[in-house]
VEXDREN-2710 file (C-alpha; in Angstrom, 1 decimal):
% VEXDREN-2710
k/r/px/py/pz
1/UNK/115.0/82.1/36.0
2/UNK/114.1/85.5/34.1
3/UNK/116.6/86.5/30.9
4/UNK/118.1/89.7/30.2
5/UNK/117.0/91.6/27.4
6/UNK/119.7/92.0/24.3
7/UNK/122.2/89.1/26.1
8/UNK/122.2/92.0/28.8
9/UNK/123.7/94.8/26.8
10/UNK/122.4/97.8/28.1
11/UNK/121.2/100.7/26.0
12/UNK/123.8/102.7/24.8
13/UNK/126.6/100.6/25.4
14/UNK/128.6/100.2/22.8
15/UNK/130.2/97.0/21.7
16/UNK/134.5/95.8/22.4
17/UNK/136.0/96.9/19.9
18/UNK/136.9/93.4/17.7
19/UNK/139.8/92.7/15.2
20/UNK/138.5/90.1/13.7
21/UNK/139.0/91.8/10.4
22/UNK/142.6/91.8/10.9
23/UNK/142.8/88.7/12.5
24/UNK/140.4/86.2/11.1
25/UNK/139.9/82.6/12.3
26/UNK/142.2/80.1/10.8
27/UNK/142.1/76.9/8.9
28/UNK/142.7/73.8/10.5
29/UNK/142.9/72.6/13.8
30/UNK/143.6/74.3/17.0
31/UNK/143.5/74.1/20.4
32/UNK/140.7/75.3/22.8
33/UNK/141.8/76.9/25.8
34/UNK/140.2/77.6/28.8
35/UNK/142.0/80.8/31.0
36/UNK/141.1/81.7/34.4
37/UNK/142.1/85.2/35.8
38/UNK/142.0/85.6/39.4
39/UNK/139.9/89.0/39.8
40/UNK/141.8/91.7/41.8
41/UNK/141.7/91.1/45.5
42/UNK/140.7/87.3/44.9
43/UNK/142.0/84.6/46.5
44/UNK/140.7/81.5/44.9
45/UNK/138.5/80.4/42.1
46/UNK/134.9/81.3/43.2
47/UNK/135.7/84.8/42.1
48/UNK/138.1/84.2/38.9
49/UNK/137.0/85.2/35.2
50/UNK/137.1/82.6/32.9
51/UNK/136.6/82.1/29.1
52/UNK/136.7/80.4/26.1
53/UNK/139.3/80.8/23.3
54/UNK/141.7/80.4/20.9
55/UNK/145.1/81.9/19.2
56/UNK/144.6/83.3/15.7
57/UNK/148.1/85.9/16.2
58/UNK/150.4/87.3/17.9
59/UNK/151.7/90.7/17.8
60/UNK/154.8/92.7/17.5
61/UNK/154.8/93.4/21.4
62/UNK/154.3/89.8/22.2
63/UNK/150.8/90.1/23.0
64/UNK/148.7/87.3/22.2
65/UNK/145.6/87.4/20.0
66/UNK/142.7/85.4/21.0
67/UNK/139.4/84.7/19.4
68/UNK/137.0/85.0/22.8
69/UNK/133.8/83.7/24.2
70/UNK/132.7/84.9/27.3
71/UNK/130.3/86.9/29.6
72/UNK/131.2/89.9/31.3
73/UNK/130.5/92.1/33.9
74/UNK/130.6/95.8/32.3
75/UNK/131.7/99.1/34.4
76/UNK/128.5/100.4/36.2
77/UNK/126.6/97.4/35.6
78/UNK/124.9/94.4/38.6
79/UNK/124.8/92.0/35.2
80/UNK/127.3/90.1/33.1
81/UNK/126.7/90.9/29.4
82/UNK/126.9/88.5/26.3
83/UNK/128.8/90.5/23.5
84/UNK/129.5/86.7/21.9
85/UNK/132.5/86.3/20.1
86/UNK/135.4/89.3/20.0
87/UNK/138.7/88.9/18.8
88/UNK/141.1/90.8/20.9
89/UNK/144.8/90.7/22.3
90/UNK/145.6/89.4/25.7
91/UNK/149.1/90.7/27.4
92/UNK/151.9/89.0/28.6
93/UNK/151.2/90.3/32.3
94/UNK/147.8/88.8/32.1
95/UNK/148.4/85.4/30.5
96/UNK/151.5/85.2/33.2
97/UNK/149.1/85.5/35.4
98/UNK/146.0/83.4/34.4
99/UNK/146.0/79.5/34.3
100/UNK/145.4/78.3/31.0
101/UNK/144.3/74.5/29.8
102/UNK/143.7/72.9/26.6
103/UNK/140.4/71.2/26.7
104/UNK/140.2/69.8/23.0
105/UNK/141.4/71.0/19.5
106/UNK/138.6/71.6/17.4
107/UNK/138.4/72.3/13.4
108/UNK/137.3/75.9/12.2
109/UNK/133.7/74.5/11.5
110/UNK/133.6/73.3/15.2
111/UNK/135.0/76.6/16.0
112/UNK/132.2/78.1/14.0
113/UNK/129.4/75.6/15.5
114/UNK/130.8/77.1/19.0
115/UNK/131.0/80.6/18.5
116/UNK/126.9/80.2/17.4
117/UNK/126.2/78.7/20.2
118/UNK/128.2/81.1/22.9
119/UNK/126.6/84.0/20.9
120/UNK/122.9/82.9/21.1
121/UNK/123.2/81.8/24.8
122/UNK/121.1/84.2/27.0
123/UNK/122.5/86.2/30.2
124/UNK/119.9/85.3/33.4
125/UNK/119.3/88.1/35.9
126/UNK/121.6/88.1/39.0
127/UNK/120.1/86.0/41.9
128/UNK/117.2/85.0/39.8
END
């Protein structure tokens, strides 16, 4: 299977903007979660978004902040891209609406030792 160049971001796409600088990790354990969005018009799984993450705040409009891993598939683009990990808030309408499990708690070095791997994992071409 052939790799994407650059984790698949293209040239001149800019990265998410990340507030990791306002909310950094935290000490301690926490839980890992795994959240699954159903994608517009879906009707089961095969076509759902999943990913990776963790709550490091919340916000005065109830919106959750997550620390995320996860590949995506940008605007204009036949490719998922790797922007490895982005803090970022997630709203009430979509965590209502996205099934969430805890697969482990993990310590902020394991958090650490995850986030490395998630941002050094390559994106493979579509159909390859």
């Amino acid at each position: 299977m052939d790799i994407l160049p650059n984790f698949g971001r293209d040239v001149g796409l800019y990265r998410p903007v990340d507030i990791d600088h306002i909310f950094p990790d935290l000490p301690g354990l926490l839980d890992i979660l795994l959240i699954t969005t159903l994608t517009p018009g879906s009707l089961n799984r095969t076509h759902a978004h999943m990913q990776i993450c963790w709550q490091v705040g919340t916000r005065g409009d109830h919106s959750i902040i997550y620390r995320r891993l996860q590949v995506v598939k940008e605007i204009d683009s036949n490719h998922l891209t790797n922007w490895g990990p982005i803090t970022k808030n997630m709203g009430i309408a979509t965590v209502s609406a996205s099934e969430i499990s805890v697969i482990t708690t993990m310590t902020l070095q394991n958090r650490q030792n995850l986030e490395q791997i998630a941002a050094n994992t390559p994106v493979y071409v579509p159909d390859g």
